[in-house]
Backbone atoms as SQL, in Angstrom:
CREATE TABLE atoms (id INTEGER PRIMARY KEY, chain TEXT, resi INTEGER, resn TEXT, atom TEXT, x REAL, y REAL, z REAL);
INSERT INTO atoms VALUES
  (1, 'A', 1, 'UNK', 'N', 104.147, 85.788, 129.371),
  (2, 'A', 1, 'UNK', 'CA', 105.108, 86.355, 130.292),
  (3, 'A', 1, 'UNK', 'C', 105.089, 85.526, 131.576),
  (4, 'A', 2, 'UNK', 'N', 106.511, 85.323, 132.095),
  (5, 'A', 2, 'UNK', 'CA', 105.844, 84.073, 132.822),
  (6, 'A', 2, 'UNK', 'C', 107.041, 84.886, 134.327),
  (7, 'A', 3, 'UNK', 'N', 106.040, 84.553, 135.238),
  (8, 'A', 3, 'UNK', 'CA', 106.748, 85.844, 136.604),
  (9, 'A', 3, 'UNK', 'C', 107.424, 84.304, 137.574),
  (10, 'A', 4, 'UNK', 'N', 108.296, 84.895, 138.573),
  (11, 'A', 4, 'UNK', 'CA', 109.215, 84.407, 139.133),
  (12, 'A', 4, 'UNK', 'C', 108.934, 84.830, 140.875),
  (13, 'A', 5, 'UNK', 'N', 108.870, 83.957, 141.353),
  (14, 'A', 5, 'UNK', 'CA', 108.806, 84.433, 142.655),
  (15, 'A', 5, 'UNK', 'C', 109.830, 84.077, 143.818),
  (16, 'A', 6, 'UNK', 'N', 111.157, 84.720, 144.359),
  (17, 'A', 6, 'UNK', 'CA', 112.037, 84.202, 144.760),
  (18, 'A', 6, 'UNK', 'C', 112.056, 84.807, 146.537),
  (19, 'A', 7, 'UNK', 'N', 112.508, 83.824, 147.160),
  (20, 'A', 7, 'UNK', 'CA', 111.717, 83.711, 148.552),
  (21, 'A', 7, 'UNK', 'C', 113.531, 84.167, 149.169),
  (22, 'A', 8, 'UNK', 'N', 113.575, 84.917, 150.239),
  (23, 'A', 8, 'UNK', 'CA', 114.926, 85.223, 150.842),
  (24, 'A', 8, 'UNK', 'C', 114.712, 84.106, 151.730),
  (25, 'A', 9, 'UNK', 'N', 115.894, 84.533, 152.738),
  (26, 'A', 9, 'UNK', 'CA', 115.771, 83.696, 153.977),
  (27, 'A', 9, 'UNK', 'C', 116.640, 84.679, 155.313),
  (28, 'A', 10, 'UNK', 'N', 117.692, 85.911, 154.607),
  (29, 'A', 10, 'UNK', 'CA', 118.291, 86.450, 155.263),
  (30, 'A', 10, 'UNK', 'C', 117.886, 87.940, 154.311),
  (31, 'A', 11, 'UNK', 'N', 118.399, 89.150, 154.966),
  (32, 'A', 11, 'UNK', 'CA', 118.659, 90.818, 154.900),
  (33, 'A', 11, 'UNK', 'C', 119.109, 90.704, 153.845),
  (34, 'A', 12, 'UNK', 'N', 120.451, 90.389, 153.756),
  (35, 'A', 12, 'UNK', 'CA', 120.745, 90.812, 152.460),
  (36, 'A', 12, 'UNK', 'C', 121.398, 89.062, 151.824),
  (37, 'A', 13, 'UNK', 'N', 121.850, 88.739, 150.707),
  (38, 'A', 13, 'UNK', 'CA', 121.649, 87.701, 150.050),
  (39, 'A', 13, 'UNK', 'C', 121.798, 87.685, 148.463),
  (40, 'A', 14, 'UNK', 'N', 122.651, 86.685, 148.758),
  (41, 'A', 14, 'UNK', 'CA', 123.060, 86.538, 146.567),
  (42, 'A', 14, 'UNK', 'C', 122.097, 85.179, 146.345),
  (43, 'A', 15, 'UNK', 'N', 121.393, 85.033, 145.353),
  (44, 'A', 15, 'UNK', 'CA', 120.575, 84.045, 145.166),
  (45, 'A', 15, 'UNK', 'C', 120.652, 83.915, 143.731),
  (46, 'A', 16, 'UNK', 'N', 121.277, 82.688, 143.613),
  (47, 'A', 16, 'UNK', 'CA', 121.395, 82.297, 141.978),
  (48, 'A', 16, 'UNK', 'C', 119.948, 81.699, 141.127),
  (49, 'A', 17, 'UNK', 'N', 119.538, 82.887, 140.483),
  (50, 'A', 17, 'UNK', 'CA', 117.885, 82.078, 139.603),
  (51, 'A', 17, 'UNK', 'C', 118.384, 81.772, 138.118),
  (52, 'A', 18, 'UNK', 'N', 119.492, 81.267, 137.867),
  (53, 'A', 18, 'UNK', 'CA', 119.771, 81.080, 136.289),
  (54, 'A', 18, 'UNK', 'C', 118.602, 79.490, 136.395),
  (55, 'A', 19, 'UNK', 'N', 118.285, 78.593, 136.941),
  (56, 'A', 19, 'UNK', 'CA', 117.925, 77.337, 136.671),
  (57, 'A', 19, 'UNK', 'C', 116.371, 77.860, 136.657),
  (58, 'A', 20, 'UNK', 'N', 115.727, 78.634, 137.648),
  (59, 'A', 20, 'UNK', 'CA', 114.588, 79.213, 137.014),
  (60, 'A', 20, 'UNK', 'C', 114.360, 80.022, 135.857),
  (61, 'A', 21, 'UNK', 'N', 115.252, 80.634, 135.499),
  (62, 'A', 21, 'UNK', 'CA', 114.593, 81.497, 134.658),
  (63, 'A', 21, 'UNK', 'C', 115.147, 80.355, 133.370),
  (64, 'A', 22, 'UNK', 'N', 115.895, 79.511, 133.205),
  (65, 'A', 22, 'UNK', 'CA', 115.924, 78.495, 132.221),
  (66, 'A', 22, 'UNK', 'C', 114.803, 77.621, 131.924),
  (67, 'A', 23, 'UNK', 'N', 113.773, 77.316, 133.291),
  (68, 'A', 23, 'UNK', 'CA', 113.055, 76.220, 133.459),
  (69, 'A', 23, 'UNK', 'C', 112.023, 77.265, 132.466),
  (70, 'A', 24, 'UNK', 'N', 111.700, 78.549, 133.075),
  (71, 'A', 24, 'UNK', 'CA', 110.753, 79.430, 132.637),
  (72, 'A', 24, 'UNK', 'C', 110.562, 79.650, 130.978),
  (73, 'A', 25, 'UNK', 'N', 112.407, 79.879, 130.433),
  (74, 'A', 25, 'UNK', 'CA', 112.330, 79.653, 128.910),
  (75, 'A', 25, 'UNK', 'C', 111.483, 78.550, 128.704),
  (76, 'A', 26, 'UNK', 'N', 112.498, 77.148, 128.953),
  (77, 'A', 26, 'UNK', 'CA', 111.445, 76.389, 128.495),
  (78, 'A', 26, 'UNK', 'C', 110.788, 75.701, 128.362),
  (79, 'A', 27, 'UNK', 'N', 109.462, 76.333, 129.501),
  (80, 'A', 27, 'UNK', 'CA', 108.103, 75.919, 129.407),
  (81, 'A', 27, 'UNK', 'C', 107.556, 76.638, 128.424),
  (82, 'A', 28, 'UNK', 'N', 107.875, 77.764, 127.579),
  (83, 'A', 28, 'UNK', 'CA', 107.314, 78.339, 126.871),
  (84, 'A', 28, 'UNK', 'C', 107.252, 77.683, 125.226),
  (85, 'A', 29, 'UNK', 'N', 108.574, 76.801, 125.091),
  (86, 'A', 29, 'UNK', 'CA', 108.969, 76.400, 123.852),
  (87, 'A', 29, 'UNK', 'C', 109.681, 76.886, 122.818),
  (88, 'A', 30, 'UNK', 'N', 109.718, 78.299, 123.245),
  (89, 'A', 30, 'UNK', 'CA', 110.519, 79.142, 122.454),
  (90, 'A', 30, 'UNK', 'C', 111.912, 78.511, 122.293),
  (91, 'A', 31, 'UNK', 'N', 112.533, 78.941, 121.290),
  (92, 'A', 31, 'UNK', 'CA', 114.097, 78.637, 120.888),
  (93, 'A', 31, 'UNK', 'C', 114.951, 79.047, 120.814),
  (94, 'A', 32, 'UNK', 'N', 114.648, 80.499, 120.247),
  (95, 'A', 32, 'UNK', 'CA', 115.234, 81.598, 119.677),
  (96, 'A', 32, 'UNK', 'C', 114.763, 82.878, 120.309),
  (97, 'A', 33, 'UNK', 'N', 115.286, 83.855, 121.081),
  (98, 'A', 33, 'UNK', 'CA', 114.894, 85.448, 121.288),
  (99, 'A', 33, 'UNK', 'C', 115.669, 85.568, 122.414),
  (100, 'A', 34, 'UNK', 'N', 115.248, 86.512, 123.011),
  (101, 'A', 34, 'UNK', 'CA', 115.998, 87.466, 124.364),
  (102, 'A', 34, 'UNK', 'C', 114.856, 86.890, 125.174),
  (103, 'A', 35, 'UNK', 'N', 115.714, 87.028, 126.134),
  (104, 'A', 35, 'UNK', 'CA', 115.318, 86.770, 127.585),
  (105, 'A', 35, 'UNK', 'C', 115.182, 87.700, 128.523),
  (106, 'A', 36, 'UNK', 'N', 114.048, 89.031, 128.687),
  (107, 'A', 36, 'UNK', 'CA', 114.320, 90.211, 129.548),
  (108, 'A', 36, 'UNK', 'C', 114.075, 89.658, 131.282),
  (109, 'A', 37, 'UNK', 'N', 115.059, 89.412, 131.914),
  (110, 'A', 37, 'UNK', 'CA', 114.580, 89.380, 133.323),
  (111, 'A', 37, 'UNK', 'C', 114.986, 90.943, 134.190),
  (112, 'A', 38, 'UNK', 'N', 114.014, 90.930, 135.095),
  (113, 'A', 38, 'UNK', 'CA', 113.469, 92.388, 135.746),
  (114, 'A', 38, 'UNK', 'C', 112.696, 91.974, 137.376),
  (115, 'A', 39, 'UNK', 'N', 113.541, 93.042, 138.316),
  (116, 'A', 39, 'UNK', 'CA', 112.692, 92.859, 139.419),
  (117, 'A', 39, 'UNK', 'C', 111.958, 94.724, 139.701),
  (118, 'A', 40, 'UNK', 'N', 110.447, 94.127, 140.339),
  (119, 'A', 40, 'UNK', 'CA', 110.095, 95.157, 140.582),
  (120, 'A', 40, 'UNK', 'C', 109.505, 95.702, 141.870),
  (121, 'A', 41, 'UNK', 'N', 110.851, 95.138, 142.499),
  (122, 'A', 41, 'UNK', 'CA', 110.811, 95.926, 144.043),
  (123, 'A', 41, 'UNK', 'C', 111.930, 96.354, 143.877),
  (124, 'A', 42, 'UNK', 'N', 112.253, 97.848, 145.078),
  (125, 'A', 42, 'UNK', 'CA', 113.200, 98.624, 145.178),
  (126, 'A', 42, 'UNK', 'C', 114.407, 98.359, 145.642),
  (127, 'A', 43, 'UNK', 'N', 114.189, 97.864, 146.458),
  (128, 'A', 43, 'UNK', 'CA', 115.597, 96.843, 147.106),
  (129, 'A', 43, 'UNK', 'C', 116.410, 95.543, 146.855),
  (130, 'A', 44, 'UNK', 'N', 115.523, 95.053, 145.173),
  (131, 'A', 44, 'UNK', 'CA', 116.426, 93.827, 145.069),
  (132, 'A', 44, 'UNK', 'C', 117.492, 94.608, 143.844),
  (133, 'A', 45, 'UNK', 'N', 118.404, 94.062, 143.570),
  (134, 'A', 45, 'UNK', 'CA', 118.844, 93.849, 142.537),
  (135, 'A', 45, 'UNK', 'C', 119.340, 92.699, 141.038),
  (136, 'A', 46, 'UNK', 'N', 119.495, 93.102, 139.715),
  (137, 'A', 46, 'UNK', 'CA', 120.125, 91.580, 139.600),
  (138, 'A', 46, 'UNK', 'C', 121.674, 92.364, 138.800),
  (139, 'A', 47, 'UNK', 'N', 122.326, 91.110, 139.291),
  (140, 'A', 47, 'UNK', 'CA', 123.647, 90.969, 138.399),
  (141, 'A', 47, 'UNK', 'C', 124.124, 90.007, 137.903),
  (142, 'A', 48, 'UNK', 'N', 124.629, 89.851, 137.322),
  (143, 'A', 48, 'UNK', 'CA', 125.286, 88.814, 135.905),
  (144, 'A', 48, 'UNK', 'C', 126.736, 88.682, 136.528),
  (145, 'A', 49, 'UNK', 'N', 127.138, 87.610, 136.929),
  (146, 'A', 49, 'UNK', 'CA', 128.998, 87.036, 137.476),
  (147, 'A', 49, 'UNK', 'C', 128.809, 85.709, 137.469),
  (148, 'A', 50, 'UNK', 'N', 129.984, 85.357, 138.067),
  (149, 'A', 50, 'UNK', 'CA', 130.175, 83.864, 137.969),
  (150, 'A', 50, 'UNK', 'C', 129.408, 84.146, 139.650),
  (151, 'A', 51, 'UNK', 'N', 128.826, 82.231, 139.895),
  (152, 'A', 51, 'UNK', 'CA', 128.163, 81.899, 141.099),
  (153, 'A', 51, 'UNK', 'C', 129.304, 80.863, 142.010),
  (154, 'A', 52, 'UNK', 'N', 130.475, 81.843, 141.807),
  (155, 'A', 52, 'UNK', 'CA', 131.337, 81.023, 142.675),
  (156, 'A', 52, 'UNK', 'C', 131.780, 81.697, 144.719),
  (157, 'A', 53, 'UNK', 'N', 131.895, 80.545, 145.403),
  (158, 'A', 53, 'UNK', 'CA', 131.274, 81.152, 146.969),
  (159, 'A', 53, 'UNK', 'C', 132.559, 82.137, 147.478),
  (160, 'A', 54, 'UNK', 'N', 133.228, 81.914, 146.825),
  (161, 'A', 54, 'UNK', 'CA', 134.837, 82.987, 147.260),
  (162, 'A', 54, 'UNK', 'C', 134.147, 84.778, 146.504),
  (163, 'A', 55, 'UNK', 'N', 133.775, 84.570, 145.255),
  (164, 'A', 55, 'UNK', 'CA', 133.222, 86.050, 144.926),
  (165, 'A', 55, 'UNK', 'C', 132.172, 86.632, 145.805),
  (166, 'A', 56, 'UNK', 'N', 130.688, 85.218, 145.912),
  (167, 'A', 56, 'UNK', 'CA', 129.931, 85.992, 146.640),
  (168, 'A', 56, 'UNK', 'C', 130.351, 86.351, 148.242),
  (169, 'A', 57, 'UNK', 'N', 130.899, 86.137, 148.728),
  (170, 'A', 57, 'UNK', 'CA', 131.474, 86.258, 149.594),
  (171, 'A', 57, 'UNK', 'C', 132.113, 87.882, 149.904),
  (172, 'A', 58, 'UNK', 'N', 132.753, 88.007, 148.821),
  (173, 'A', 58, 'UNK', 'CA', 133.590, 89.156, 148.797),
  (174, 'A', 58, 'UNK', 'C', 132.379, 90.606, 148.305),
  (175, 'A', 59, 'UNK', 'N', 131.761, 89.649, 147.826),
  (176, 'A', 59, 'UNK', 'CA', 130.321, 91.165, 146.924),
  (177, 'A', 59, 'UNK', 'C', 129.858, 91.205, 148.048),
  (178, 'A', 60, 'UNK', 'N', 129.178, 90.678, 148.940),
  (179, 'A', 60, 'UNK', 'CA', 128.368, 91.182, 150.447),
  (180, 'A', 60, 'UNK', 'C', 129.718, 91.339, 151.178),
  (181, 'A', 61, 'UNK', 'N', 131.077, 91.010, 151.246),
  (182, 'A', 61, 'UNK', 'CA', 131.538, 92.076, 152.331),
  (183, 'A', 61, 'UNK', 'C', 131.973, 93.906, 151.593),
  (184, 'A', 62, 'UNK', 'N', 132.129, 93.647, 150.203),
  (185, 'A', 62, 'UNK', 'CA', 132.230, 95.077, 149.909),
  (186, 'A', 62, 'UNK', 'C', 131.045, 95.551, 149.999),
  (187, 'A', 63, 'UNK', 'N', 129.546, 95.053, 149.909),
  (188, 'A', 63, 'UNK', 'CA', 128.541, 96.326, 150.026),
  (189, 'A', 63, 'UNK', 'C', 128.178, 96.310, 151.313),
  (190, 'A', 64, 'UNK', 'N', 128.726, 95.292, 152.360),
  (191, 'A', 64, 'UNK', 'CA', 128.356, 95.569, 153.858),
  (192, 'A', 64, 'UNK', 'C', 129.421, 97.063, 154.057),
  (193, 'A', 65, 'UNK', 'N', 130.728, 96.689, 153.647),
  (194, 'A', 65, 'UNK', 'CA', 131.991, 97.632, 153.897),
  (195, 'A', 65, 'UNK', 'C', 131.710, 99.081, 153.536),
  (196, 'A', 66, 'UNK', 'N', 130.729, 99.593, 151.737),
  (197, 'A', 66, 'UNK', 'CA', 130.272, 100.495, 151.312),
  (198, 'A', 66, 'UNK', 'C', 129.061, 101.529, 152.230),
  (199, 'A', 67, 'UNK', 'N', 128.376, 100.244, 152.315),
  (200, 'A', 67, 'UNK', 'CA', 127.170, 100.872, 152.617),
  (201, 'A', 67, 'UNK', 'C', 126.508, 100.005, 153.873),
  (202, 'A', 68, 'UNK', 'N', 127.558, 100.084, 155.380),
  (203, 'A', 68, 'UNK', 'CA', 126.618, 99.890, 156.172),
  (204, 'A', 68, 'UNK', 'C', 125.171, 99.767, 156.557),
  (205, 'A', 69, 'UNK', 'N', 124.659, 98.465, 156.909),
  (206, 'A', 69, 'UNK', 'CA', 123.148, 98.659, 157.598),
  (207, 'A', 69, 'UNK', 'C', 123.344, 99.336, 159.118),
  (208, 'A', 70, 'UNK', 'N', 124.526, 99.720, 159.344),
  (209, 'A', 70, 'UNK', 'CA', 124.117, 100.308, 160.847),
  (210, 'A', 70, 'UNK', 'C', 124.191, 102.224, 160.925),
  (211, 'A', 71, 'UNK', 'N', 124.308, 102.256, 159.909),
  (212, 'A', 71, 'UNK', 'CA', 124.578, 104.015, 159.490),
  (213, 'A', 71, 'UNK', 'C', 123.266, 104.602, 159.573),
  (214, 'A', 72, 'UNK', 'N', 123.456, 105.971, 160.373),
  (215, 'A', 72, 'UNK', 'CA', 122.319, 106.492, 160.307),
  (216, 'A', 72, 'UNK', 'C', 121.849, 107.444, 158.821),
  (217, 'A', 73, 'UNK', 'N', 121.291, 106.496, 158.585),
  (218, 'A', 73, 'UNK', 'CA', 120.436, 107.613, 157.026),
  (219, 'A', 73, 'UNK', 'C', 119.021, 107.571, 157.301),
  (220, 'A', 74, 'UNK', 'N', 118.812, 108.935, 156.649),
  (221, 'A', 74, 'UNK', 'CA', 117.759, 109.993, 156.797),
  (222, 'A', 74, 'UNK', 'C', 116.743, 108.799, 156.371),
  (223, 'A', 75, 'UNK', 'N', 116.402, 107.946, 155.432),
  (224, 'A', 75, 'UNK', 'CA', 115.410, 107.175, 155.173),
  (225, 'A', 75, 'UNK', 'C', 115.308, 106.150, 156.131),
  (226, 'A', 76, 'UNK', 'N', 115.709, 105.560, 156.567),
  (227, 'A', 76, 'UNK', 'CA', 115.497, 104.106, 158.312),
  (228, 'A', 76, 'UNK', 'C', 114.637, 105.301, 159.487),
  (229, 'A', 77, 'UNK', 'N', 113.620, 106.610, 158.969),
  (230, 'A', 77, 'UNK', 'CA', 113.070, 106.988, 159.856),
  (231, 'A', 77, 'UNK', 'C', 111.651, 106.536, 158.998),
  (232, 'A', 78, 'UNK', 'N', 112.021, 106.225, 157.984),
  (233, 'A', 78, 'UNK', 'CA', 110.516, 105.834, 157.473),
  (234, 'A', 78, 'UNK', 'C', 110.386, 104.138, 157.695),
  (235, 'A', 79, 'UNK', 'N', 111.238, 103.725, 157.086),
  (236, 'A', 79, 'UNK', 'CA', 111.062, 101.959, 157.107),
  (237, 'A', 79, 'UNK', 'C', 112.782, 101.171, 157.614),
  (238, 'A', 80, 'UNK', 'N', 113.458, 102.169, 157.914),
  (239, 'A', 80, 'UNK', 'CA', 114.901, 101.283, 158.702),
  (240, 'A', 80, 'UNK', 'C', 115.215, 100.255, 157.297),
  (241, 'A', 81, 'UNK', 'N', 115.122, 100.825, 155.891),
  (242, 'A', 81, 'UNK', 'CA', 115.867, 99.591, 154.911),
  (243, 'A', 81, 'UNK', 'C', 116.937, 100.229, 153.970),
  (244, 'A', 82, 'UNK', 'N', 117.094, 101.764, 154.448),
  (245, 'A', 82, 'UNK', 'CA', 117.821, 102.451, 153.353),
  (246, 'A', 82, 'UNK', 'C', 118.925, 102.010, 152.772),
  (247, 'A', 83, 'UNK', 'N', 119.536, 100.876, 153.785),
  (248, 'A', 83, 'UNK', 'CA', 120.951, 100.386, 153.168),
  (249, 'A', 83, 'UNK', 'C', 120.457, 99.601, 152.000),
  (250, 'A', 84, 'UNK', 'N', 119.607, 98.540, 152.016),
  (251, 'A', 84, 'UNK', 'CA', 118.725, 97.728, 151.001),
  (252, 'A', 84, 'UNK', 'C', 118.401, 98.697, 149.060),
  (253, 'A', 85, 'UNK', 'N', 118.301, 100.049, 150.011),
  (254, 'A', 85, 'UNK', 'CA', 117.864, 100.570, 148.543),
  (255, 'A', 85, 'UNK', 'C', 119.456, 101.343, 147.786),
  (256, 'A', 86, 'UNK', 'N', 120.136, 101.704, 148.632),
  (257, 'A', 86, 'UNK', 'CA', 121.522, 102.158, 148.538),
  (258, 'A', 86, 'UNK', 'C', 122.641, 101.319, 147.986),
  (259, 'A', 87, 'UNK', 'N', 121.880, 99.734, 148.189),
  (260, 'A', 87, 'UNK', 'CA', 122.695, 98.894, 147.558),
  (261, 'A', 87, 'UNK', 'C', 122.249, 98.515, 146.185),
  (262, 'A', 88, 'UNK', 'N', 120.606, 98.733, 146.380),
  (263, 'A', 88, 'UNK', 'CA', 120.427, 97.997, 145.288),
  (264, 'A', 88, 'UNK', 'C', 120.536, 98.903, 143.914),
  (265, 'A', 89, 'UNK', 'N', 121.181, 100.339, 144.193),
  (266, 'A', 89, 'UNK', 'CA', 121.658, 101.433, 143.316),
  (267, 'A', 89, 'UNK', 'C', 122.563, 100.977, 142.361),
  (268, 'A', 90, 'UNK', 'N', 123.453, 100.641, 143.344),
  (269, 'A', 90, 'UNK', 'CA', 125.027, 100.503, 143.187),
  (270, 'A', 90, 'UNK', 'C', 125.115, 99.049, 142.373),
  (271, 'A', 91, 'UNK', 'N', 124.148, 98.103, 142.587),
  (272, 'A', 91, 'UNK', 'CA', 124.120, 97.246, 141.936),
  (273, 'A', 91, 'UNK', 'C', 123.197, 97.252, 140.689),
  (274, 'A', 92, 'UNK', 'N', 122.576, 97.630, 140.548),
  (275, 'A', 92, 'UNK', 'CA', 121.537, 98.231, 139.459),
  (276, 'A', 92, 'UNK', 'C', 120.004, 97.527, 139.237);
């Protein structure tokens, strides 16, 4: 099982790992099977689209537009990231 470690640089952020998780196939040698990729923190998400800059563009202004980071929700009294986990719902 071979883990992935992907570094932000901003809040929120589309980050394309198709060339890692390709490199990751194969170092293994495998040829043939599924590929399960999985994150296991609360606030990321992944999704499957094309990596073109006009879409991502438009996906962070609809979940800025959805789900403000400046809204007051009941969870930003514990850690101020609720928009982070609210998005990463909606995105799955």
């Amino acid at each position: 099982m071979e883990s992935l470690r992907v570094e932000t640089k901003n809040r929120v952020e589309l980050i394309d790992i198709t060339k890692k998780i390709q490199e990751a196939v194969n170092k293994t040698g495998i040829k043939d099977g599924i590929v399960v990729v999985y994150t296991k923190h609360t606030t990321t998400a992944l999704i499957i689209n094309e990596n073109e800059e006009g879409l991502k563009e438009d996906i962070l202004f609809l979940l800025n537009k959805l789900i403000p980071a400046s809204e007051n929700y009941k969870h930003n009294k514990i850690d101020n990231n609720a928009d982070s986990h609210l998005r990463s719902i909606l995105l799955g």
